[in-house]
N, C-alpha and C positions, 0 to 999 in steps of 0.2 A: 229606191230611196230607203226603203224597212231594210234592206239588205245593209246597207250604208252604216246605220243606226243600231241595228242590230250587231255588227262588225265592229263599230268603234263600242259599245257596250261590254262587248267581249272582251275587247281590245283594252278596256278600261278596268274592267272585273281581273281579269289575268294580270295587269302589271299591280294593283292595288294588293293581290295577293302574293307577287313576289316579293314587293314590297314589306308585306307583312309577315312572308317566312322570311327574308331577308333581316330585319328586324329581329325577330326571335332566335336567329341564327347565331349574332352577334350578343345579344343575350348570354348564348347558353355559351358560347364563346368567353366573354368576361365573367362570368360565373365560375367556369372550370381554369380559369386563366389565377381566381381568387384560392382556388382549392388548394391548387398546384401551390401558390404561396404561403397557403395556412403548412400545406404537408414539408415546406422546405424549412419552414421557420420552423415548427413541432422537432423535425429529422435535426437541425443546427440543435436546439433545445434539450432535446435525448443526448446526442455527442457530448455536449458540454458535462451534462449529467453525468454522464458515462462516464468521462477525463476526471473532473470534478471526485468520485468516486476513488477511481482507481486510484489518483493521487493522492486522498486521506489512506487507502490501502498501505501503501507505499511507504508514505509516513506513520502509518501506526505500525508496519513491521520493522522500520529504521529502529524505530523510541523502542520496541520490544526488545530486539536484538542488543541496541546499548544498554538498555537496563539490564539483561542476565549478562552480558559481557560486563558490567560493573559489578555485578552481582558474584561474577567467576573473578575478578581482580579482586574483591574484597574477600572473599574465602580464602583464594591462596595467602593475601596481604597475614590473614588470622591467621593461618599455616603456618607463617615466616614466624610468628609473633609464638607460637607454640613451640616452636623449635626452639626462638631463642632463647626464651624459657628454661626450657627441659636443660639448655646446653649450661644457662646461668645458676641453676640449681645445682648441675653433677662438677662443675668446675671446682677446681683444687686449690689451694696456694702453692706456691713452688717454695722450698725449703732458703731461706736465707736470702730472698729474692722479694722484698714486701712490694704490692703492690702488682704482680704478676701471678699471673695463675695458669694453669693446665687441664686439660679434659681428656678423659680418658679413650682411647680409639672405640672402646663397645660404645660408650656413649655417644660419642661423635655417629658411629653404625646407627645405634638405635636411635636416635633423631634423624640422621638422611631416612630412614626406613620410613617413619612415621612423618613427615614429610613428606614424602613421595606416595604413600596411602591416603594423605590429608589431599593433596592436588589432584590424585586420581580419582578421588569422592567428588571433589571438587568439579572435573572436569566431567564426570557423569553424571553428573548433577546439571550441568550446564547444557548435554550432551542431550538428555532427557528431555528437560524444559525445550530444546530447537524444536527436536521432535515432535513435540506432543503440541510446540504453539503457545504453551501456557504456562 
């Protein structure tokens, strides 16, 4: 009978204790099941950042780029305007012809010239600014 008693004691201590790692098991189970979802939302959370980022990247190179591209449209623009200029200053009347006038080929030369030095400032100007970012 102590053998009986003794057996079903055992027999009661041992499942009470599986029970109880059984328990703890499921525990550490939903605890690391919690982790995993802290670190997927955090990893979603960074990406977004990440995208988020890149994409102001992105658009503050667009708005750079169009700014010295308007910047290079408006230099040549004052190029055009210095030429016409120089071309309205050296122009002639034509004899017996009111109202009409002529320019002479050096002048016409030395404005293509200084035009084409105006556009090439221009364009290493623009050229420089890509480079440099700024």
């Amino acid at each position: 009978m102590a053998k009986k008693i003794i057996a079903l004691v055992l027999i009661l201590l041992t499942s009470g204790a599986w029970l109880y790692l059984d328990h703890l098991n499921k525990q550490e189970i939903l605890a690391a099941e919690q982790l995993h979802k802290e670190l997927e939302k955090a990893r979603a959370e960074a990406k977004a950042r990440a995208e988020a980022a890149a994409k102001a990247i992105a658009e503050a190179k667009a708005k750079f780029e169009a700014d010295i591209l308007a910047e290079l449209t408006a230099c040549q623009a004052e190029a055009e305007k210095v030429r016409d200029a120089f071309l309205e200053a050296n122009r002639k009347p034509i004899k017996r012809k009111p109202g009409q006038f002529t320019i002479s080929k050096a002048a016409e030369a030395k404005a293509a010239t200084q035009l084409e030095t105006d556009n090439a400032a221009c364009k290493a100007t623009y050229d420089a600014r890509m480079t440099s970012g700024s």
